[in-house]
N, CA, C and O atoms as CSV, one atom per row, in Angstrom:
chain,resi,resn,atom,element,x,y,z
A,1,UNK,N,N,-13.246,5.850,-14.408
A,1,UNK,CA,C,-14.000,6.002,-13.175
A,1,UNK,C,C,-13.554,7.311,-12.518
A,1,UNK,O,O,-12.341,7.514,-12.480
A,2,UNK,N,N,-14.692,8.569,-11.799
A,2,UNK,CA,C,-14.270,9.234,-11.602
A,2,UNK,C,C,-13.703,9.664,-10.392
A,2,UNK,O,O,-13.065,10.694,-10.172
A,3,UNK,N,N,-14.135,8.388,-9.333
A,3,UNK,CA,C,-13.479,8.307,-8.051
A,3,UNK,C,C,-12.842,6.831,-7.970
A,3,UNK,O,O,-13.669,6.019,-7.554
A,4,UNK,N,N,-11.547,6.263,-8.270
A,4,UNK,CA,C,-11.325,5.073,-8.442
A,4,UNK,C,C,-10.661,4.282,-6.901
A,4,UNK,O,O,-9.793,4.760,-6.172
A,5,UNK,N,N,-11.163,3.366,-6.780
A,5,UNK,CA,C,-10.644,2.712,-5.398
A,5,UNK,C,C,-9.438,3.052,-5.268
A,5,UNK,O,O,-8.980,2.972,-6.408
A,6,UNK,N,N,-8.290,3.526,-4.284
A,6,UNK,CA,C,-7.130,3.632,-4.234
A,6,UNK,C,C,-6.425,3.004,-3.441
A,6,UNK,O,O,-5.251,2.679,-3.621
A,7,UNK,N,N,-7.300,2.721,-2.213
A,7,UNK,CA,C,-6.541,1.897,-0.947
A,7,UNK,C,C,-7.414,0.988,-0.537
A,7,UNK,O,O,-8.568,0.989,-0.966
A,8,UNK,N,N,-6.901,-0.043,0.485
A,8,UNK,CA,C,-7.973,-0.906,0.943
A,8,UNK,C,C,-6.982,-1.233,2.311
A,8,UNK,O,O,-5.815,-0.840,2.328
A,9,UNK,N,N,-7.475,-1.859,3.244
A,9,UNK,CA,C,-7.355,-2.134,3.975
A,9,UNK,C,C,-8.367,-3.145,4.829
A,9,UNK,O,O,-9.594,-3.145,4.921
A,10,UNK,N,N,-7.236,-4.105,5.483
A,10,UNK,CA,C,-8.159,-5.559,6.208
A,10,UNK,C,C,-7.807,-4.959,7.856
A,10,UNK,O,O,-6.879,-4.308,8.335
A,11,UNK,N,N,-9.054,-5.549,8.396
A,11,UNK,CA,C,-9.010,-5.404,9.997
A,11,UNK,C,C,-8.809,-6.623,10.557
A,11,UNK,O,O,-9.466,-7.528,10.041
A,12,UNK,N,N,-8.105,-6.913,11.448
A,12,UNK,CA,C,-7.672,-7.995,12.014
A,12,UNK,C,C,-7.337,-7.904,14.148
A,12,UNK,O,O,-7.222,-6.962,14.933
A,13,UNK,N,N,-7.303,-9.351,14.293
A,13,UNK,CA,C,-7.142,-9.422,15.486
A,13,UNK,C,C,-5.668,-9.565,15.496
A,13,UNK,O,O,-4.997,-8.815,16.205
A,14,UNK,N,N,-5.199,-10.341,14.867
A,14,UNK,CA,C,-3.508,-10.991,14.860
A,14,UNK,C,C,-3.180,-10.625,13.493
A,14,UNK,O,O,-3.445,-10.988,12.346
A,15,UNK,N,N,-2.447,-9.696,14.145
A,15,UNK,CA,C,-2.060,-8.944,12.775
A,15,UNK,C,C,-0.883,-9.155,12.138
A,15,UNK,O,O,-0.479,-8.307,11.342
A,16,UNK,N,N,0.170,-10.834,12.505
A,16,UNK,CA,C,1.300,-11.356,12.443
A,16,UNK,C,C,0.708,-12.843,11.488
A,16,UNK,O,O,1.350,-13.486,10.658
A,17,UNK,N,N,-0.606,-13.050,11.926
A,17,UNK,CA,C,-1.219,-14.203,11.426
A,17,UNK,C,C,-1.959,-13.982,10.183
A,17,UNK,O,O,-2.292,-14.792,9.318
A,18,UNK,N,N,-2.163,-12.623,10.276
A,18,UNK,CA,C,-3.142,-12.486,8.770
A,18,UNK,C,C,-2.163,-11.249,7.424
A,18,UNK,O,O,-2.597,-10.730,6.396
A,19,UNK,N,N,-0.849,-11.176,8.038
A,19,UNK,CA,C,0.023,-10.807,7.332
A,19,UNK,C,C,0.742,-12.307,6.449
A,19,UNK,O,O,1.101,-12.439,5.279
A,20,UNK,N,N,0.738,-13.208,7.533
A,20,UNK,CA,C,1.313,-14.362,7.339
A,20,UNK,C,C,0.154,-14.994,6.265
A,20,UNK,O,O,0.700,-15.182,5.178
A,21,UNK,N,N,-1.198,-15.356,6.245
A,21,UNK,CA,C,-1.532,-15.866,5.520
A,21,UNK,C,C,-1.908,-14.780,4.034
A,21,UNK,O,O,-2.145,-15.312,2.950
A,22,UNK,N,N,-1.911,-13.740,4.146
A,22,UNK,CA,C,-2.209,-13.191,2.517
A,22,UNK,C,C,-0.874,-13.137,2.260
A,22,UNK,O,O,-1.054,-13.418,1.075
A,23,UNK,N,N,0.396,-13.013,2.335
A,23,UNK,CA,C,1.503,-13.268,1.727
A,23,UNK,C,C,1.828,-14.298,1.436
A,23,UNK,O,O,2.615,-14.498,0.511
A,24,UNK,N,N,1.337,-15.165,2.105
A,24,UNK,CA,C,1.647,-16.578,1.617
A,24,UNK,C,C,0.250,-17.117,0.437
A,24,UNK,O,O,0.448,-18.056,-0.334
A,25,UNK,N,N,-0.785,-16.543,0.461
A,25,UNK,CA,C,-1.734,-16.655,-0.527
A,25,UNK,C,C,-1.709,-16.171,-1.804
A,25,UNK,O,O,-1.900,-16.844,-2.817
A,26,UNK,N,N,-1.410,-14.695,-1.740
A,26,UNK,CA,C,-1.055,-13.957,-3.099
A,26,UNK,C,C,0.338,-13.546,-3.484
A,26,UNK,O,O,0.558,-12.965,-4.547
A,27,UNK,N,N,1.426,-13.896,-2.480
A,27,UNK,CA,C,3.121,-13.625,-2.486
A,27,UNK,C,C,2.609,-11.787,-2.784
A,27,UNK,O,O,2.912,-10.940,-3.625
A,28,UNK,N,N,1.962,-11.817,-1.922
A,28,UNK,CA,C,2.229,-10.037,-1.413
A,28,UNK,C,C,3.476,-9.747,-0.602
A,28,UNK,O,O,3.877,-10.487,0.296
A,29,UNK,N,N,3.904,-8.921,-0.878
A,29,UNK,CA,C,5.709,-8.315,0.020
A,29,UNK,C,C,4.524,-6.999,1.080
A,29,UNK,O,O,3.737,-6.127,0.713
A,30,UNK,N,N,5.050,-7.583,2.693
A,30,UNK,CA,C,3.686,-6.551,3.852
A,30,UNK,C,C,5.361,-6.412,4.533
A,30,UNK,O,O,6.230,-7.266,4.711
A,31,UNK,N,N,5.325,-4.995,4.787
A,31,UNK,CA,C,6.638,-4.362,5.869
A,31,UNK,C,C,5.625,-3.688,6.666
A,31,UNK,O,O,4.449,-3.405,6.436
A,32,UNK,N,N,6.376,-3.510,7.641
A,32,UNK,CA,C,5.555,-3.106,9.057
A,32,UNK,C,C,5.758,-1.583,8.862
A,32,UNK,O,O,6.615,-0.952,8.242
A,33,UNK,N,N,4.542,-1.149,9.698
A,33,UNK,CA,C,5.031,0.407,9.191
A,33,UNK,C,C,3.799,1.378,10.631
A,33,UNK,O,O,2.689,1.894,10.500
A,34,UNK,N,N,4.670,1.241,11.793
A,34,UNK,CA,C,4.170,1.399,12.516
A,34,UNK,C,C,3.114,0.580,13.368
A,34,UNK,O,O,3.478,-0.527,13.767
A,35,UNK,N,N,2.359,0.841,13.555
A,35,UNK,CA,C,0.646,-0.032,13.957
A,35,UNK,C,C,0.091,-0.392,12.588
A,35,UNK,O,O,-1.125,-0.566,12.671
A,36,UNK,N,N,0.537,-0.555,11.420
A,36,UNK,CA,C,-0.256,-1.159,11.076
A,36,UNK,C,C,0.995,-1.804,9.670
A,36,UNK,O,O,2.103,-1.277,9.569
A,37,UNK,N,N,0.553,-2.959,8.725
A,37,UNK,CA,C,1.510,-3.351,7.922
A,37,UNK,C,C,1.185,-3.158,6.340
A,37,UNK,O,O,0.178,-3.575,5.768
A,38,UNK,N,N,2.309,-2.402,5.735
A,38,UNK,CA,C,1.926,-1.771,4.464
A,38,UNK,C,C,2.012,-3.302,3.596
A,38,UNK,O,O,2.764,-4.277,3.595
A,39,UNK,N,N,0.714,-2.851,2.847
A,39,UNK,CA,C,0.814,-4.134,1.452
A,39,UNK,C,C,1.353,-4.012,0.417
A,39,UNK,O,O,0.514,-3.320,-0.160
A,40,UNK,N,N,2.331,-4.194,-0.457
A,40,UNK,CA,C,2.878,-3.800,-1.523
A,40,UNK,C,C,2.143,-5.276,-2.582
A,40,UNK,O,O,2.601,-6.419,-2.612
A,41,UNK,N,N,1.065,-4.815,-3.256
A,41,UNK,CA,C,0.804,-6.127,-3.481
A,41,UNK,C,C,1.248,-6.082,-5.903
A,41,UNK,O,O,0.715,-6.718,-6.812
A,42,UNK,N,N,2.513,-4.905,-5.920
A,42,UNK,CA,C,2.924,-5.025,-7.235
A,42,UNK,C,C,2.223,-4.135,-8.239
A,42,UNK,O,O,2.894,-3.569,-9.102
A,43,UNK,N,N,0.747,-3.961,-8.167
A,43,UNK,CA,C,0.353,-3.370,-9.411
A,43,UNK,C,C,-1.310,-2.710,-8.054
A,43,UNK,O,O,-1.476,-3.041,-6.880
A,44,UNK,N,N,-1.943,-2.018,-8.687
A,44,UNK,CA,C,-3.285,-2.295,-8.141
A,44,UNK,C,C,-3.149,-1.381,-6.934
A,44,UNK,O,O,-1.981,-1.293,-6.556
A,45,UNK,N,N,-3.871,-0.801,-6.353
A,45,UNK,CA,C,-4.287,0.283,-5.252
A,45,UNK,C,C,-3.189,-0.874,-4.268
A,45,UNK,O,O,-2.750,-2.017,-4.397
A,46,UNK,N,N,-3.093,0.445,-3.091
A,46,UNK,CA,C,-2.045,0.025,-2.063
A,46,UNK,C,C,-3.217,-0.276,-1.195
A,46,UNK,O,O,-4.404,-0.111,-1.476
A,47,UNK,N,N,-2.534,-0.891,0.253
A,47,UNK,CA,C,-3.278,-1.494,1.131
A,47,UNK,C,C,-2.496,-1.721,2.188
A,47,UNK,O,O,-1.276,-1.817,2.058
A,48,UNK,N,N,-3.226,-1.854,3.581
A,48,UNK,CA,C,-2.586,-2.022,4.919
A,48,UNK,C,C,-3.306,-3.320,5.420
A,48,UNK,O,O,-4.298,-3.766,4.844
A,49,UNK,N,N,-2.773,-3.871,6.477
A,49,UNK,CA,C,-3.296,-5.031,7.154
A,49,UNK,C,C,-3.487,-3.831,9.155
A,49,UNK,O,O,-2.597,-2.985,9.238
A,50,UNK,N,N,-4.053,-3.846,9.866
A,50,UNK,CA,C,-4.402,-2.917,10.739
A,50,UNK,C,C,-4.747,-4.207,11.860
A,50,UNK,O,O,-5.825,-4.769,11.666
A,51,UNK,N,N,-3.770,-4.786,13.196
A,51,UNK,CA,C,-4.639,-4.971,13.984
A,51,UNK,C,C,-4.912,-4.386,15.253
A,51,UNK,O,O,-4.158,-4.608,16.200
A,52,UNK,N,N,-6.101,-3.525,15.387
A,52,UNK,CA,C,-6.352,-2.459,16.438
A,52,UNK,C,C,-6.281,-3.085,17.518
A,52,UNK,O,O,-6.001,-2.367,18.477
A,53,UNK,N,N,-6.472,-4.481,17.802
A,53,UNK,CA,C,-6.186,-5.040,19.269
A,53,UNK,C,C,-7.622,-4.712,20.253
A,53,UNK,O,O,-7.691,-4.922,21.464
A,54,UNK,N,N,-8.856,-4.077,19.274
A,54,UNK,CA,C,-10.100,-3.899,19.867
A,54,UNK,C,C,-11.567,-4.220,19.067
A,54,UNK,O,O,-11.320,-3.744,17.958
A,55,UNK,N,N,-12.156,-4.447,19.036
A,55,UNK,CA,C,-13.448,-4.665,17.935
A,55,UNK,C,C,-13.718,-2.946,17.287
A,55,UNK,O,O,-13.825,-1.966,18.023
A,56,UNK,N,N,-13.781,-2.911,15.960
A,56,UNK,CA,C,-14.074,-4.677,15.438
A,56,UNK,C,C,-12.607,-4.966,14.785
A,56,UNK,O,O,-11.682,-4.286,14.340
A,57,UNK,N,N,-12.916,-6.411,14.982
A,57,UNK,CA,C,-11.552,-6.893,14.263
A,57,UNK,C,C,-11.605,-7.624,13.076
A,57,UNK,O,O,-10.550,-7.972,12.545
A,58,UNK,N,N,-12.726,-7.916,12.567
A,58,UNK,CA,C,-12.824,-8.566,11.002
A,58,UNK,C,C,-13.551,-7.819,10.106
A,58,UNK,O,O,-14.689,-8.090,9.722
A,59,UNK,N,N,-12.856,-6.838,9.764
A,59,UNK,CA,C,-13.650,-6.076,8.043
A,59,UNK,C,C,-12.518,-6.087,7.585
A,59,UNK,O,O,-11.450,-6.493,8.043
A,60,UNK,N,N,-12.902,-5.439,6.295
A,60,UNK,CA,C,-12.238,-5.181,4.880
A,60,UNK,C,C,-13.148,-3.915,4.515
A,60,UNK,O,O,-14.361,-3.709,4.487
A,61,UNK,N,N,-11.884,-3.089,4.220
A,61,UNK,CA,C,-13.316,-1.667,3.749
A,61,UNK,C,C,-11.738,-1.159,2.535
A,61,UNK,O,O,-10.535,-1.378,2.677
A,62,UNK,N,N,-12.532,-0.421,1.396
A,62,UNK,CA,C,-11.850,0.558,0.498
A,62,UNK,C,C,-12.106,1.634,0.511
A,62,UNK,O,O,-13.176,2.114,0.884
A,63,UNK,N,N,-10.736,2.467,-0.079
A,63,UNK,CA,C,-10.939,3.834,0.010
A,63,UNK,C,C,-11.432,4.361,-1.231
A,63,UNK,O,O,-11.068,3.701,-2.204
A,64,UNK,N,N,-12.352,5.630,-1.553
A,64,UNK,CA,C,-12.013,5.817,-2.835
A,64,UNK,C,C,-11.447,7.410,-3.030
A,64,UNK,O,O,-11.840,8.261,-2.232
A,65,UNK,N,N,-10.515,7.776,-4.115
A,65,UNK,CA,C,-10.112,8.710,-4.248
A,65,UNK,C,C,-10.966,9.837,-4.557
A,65,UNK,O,O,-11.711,9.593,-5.506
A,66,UNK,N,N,-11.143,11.401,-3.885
A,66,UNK,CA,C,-11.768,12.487,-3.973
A,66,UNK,C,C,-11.052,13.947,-4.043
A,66,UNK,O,O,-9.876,14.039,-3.693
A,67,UNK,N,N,-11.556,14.747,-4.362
A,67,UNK,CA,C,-10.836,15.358,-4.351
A,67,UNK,C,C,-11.013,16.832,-2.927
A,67,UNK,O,O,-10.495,17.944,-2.824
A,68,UNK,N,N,-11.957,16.084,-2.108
A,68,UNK,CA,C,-12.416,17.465,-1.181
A,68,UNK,C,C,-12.803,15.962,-0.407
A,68,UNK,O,O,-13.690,15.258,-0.888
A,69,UNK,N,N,-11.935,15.475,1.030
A,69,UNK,CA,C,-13.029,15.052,1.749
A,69,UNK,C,C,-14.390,15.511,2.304
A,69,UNK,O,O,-15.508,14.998,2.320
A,70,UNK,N,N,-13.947,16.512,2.690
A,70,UNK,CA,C,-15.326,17.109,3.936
A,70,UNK,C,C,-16.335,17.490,3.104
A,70,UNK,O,O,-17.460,17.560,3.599
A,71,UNK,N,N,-16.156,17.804,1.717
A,71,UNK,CA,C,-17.335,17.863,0.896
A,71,UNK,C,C,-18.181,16.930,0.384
A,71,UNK,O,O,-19.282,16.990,-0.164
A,72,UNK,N,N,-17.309,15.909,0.728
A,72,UNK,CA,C,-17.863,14.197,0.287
A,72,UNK,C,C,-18.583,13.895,1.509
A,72,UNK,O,O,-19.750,13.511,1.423
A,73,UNK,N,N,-17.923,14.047,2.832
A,73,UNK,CA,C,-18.545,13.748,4.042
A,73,UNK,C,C,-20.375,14.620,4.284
A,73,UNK,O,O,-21.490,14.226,4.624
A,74,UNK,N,N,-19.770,15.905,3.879
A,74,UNK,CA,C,-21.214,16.361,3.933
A,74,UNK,C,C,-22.401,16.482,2.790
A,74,UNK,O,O,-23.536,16.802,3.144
A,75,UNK,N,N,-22.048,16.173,1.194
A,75,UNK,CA,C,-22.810,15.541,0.650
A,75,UNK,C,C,-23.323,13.882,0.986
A,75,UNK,O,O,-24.516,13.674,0.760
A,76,UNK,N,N,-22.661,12.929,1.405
A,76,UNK,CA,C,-23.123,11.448,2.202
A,76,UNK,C,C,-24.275,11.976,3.516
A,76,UNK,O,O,-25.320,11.409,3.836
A,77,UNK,N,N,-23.690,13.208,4.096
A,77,UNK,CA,C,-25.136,13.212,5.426
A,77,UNK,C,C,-26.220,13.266,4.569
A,77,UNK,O,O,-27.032,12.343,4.632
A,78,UNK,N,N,-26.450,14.461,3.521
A,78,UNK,CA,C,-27.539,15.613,2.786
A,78,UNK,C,C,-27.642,13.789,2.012
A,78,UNK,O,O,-28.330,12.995,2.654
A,79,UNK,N,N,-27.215,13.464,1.196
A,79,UNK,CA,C,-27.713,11.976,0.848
A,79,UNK,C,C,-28.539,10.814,1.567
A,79,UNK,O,O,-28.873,9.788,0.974
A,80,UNK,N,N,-28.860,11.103,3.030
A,80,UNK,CA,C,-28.819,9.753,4.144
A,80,UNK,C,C,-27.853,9.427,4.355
A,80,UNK,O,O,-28.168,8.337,4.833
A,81,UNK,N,N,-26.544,9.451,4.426
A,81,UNK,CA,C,-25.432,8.621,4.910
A,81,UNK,C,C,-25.233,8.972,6.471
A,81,UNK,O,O,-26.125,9.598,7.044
A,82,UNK,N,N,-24.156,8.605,7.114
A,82,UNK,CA,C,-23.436,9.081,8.171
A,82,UNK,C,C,-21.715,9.144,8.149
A,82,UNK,O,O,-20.885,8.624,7.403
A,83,UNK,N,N,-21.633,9.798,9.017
A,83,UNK,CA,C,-20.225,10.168,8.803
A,83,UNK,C,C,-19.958,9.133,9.840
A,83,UNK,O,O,-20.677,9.117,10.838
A,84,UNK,N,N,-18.838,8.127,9.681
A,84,UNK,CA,C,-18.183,7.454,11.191
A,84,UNK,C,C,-17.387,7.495,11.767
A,84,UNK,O,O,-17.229,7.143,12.936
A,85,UNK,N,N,-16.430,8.131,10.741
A,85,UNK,CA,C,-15.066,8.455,10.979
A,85,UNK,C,C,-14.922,10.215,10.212
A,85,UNK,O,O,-15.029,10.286,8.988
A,86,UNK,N,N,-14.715,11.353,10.920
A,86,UNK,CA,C,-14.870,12.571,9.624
A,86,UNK,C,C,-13.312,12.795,9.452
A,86,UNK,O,O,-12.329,12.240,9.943
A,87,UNK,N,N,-13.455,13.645,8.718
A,87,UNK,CA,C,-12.352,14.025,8.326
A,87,UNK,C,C,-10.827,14.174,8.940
A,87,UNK,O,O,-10.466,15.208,9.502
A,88,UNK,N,N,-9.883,12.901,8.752
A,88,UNK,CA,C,-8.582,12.852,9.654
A,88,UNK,C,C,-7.402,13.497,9.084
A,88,UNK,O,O,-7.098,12.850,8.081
A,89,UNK,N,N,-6.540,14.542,9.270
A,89,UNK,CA,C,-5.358,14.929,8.318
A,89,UNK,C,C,-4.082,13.630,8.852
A,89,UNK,O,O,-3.878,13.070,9.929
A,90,UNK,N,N,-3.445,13.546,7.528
A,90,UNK,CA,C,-2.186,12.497,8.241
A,90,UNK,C,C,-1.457,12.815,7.473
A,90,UNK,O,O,-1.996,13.411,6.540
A,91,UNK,N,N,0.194,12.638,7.352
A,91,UNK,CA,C,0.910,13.245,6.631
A,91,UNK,C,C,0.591,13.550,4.994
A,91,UNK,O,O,0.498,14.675,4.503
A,92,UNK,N,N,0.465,12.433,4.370
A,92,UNK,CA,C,0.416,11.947,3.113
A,92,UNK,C,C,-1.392,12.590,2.623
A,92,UNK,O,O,-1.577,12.569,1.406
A,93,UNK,N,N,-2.228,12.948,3.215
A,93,UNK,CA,C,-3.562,13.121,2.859
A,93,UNK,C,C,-4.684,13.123,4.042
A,93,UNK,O,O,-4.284,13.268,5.197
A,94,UNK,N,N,-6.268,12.944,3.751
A,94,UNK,CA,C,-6.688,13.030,4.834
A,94,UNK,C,C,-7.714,12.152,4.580
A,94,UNK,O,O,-8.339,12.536,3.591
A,95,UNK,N,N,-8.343,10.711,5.247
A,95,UNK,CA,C,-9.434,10.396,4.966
A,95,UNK,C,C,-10.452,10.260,5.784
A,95,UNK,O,O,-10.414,10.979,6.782
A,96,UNK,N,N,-11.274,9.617,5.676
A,96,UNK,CA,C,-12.847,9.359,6.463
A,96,UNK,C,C,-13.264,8.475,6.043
A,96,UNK,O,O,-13.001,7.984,4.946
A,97,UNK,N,N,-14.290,7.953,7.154
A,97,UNK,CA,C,-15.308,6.745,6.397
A,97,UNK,C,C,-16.795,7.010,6.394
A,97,UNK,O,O,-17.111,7.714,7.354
A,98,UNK,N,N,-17.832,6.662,5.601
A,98,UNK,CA,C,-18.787,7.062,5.490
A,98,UNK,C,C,-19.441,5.689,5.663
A,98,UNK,O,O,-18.912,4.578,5.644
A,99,UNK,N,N,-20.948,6.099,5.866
A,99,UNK,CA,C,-21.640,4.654,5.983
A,99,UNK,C,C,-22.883,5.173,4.714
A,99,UNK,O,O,-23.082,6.384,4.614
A,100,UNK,N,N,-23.425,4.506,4.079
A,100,UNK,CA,C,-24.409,4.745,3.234
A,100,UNK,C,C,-25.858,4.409,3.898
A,100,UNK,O,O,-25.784,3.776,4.951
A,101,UNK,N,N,-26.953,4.685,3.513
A,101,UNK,CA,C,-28.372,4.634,4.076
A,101,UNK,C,C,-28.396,3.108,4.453
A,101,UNK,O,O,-29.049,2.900,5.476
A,102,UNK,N,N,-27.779,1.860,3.808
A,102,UNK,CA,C,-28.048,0.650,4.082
A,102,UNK,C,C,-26.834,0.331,5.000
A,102,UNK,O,O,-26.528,-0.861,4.985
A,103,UNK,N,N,-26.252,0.942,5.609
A,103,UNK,CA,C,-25.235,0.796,5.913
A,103,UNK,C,C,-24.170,0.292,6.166
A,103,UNK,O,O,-23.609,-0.100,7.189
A,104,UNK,N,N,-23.853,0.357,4.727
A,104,UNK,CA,C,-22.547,-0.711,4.484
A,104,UNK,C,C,-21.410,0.986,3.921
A,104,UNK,O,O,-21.735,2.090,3.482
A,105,UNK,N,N,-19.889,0.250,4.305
A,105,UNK,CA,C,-18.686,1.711,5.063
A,105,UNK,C,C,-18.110,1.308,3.546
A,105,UNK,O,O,-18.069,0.325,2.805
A,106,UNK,N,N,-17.576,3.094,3.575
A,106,UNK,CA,C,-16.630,3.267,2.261
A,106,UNK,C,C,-15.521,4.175,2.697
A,106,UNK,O,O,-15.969,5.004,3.490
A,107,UNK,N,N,-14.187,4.332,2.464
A,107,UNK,CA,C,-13.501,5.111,2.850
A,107,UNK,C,C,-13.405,6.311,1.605
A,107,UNK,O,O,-13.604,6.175,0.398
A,108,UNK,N,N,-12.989,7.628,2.452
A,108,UNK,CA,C,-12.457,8.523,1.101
A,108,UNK,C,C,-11.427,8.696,1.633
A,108,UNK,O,O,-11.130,8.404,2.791
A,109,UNK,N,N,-10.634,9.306,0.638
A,109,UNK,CA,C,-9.223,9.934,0.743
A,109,UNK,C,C,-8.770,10.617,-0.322
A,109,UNK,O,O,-8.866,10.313,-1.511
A,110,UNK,N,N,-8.172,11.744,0.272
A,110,UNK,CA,C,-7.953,12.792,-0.518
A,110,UNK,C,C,-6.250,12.955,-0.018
A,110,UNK,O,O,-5.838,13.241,1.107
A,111,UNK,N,N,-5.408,12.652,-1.340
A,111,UNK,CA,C,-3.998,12.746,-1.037
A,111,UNK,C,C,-4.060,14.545,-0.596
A,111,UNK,O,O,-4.864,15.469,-0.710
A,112,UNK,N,N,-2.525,14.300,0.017
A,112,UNK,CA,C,-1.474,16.093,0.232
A,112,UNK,C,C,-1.632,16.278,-0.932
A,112,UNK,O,O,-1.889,15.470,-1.824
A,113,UNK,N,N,-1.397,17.981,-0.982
A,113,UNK,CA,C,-1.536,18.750,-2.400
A,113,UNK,C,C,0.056,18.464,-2.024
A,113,UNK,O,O,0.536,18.059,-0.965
A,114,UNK,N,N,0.828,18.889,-3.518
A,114,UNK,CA,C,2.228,18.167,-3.918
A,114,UNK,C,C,2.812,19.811,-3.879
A,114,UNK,O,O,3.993,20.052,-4.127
């Protein structure tokens, strides 16, 4: 695959309660890691549990790996998409979320160059 899911992340209201039940569902190991709690779930793309403490508070969205966000962001407009989130730098890489013409959200992310 030439953009393969890499991250995922769940949105939540209680973000002590829904750490508590997927670790206890899949014996995922979640350490806190600021505002939001890293998933170490062993094998398989990484993942956070996020509760923003504002709506919305129940999705699940994935990231997929690219190698140029903002070129992804502005091929998704020229496609019909929208941008919802554009392009964020954060230490480790930079991502965004896109919405597609039916509008259902995909994240990209493009790691730091090494």
């Amino acid at each position: 695959m030439a953009n393969p899911v890499v991250h995922c992340e769940i949105g939540c209201k209680d973000s002590k309660a829904t750490q508590e039940f997927y670790a206890k569902l899949f014996q995922w190991k979640i350490a806190e890691a600021g505002p939001a709690a890293m998933i170490d779930a062993g094998k398989g793309p990484t993942g956070h549990i996020t509760g923003l403490g504002h709506e919305p508070f129940h999705y699940t969205i994935f990231y997929l790996a690219v190698d140029d966000v903002r070129g992804y962001t502005d091929k998704a407009t020229k496609l019909g998409g929208k941008i919802l989130v554009p392009p964020v730098p954060v230490p480790t890489g930079t991502f965004a979320r896109i919405q597609d013409p039916a509008g259902k959200t995909v994240g990209l992310w493009e790691p730091a160059a090494k």
